[in-house]
ROTOR-788049 format. One record per residue (C-alpha): residue number from 1; x, y, z; residue in one letter. Coordinates in steps of 0.2 Angstrom, whole numbers. Layout:
ROTOR-788049
NUM  X  Y  Z  A $
...
This chain:
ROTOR-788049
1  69  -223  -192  X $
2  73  -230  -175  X $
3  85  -212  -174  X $
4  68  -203  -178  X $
5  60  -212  -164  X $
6  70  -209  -151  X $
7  71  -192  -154  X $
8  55  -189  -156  X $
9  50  -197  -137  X $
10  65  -186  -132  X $
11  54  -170  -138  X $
12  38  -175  -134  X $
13  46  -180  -114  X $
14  53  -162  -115  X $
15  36  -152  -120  X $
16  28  -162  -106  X $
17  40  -157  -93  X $
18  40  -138  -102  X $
19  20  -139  -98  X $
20  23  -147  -80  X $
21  31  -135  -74  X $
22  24  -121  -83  X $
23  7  -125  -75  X $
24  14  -128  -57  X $
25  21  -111  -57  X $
26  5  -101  -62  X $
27  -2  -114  -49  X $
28  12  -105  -36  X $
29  9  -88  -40  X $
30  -9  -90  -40  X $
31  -8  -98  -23  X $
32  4  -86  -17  X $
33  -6  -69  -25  X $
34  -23  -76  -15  X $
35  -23  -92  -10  X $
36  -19  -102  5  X $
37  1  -97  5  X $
38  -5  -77  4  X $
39  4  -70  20  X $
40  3  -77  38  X $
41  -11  -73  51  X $
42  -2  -64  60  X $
43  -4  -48  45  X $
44  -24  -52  47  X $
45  -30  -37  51  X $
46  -14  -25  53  X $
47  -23  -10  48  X $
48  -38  -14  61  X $
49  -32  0  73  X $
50  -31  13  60  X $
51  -48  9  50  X $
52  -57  11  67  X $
53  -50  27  67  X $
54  -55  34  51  X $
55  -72  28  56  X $
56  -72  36  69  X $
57  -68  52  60  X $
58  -83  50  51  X $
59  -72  47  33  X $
60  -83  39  20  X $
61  -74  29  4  X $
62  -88  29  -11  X $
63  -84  18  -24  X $
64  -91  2  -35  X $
65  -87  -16  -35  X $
66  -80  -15  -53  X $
67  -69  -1  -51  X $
68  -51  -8  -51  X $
69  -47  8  -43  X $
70  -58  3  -28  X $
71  -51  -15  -27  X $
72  -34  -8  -24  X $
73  -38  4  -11  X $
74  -50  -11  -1  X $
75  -33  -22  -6  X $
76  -21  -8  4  X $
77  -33  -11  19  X $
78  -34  -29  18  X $
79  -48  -37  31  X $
80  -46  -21  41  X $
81  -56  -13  27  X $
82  -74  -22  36  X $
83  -70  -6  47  X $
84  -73  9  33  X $
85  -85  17  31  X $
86  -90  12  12  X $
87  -103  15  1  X $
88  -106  5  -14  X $
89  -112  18  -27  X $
90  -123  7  -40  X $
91  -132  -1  -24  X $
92  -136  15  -15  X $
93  -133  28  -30  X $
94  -146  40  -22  X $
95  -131  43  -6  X $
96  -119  44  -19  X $
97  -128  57  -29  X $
98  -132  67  -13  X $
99  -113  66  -10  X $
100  -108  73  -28  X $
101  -99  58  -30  X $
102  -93  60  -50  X $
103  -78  48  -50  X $
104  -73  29  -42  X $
105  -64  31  -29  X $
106  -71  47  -18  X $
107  -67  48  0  X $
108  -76  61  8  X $
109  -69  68  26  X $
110  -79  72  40  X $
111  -78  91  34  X $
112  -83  88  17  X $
113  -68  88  9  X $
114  -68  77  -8  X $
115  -51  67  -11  X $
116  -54  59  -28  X $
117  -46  43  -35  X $
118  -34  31  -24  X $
119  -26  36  -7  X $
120  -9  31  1  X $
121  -13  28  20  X $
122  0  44  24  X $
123  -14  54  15  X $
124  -28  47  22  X $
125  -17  48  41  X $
126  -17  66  38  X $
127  -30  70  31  X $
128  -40  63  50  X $
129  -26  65  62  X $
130  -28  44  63  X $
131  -10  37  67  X $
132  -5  22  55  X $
133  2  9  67  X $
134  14  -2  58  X $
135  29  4  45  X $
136  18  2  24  X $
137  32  -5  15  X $
């Protein structure tokens, strides 16, 4: 019975450590995807030159909070995205409409060519003649 015991406080000490360290590692990752340990300050903003210059060009993203699409392309950008020129389609769908916006998503150019879905920076670079300053990895 005493054998029983002990192993049983063995098993029990094990599954506490199991679950001790599972949650501080989805603490980590969570921490390290968008908490305090995301990056350093000096990437705020790395994009900050080249989003000026896209609004410059008079390039307009359309898209919708809820598109995942959209997330990812704001998250390519970073904080340099506060410099696109965005429109948030269920909040202003009457711009969208006039744009022919059909899909989340839409970057229209200054010459009113449509690029559809998600757009690597090189695409967007030439596409507006804008210079990327820094190496995308």
């Amino acid at each position: 019975m005493q054998n029983y015991k002990s192993k049983l406080k063995i098993f029990t000490l094990l599954i506490a450590i199991l679950i001790f360290t599972f949650l501080f590692l989805l603490a980590l990752r969570s921490f390290s995807v968008g908490g305090i340990f995301k990056g350093d300050d000096s990437q705020a903003g790395r994009l900050d030159e080249f989003a000026q210059c896209l609004a410059s060009k008079n390039i307009t993203m359309y898209g919708a909070e809820w598109c995942s699409h959209c997330q990812a392309q704001k998250e390519l950008f970073d904080q340099s995205f506060r410099y696109i020129n965005y429109v948030e389609c269920p909040q202003d769908p009457q711009k969208c409409l006039a744009a022919g916006i059909e899909a989340y998503p839409t970057w229209i150019t200054e010459n009113s060519e449509k690029l559809i879905g998600e757009q690597k920076l090189e695409t967007l670079a030439q596409k507006t003649n804008c210079l990327i300053p820094i190496k995308i990895k």
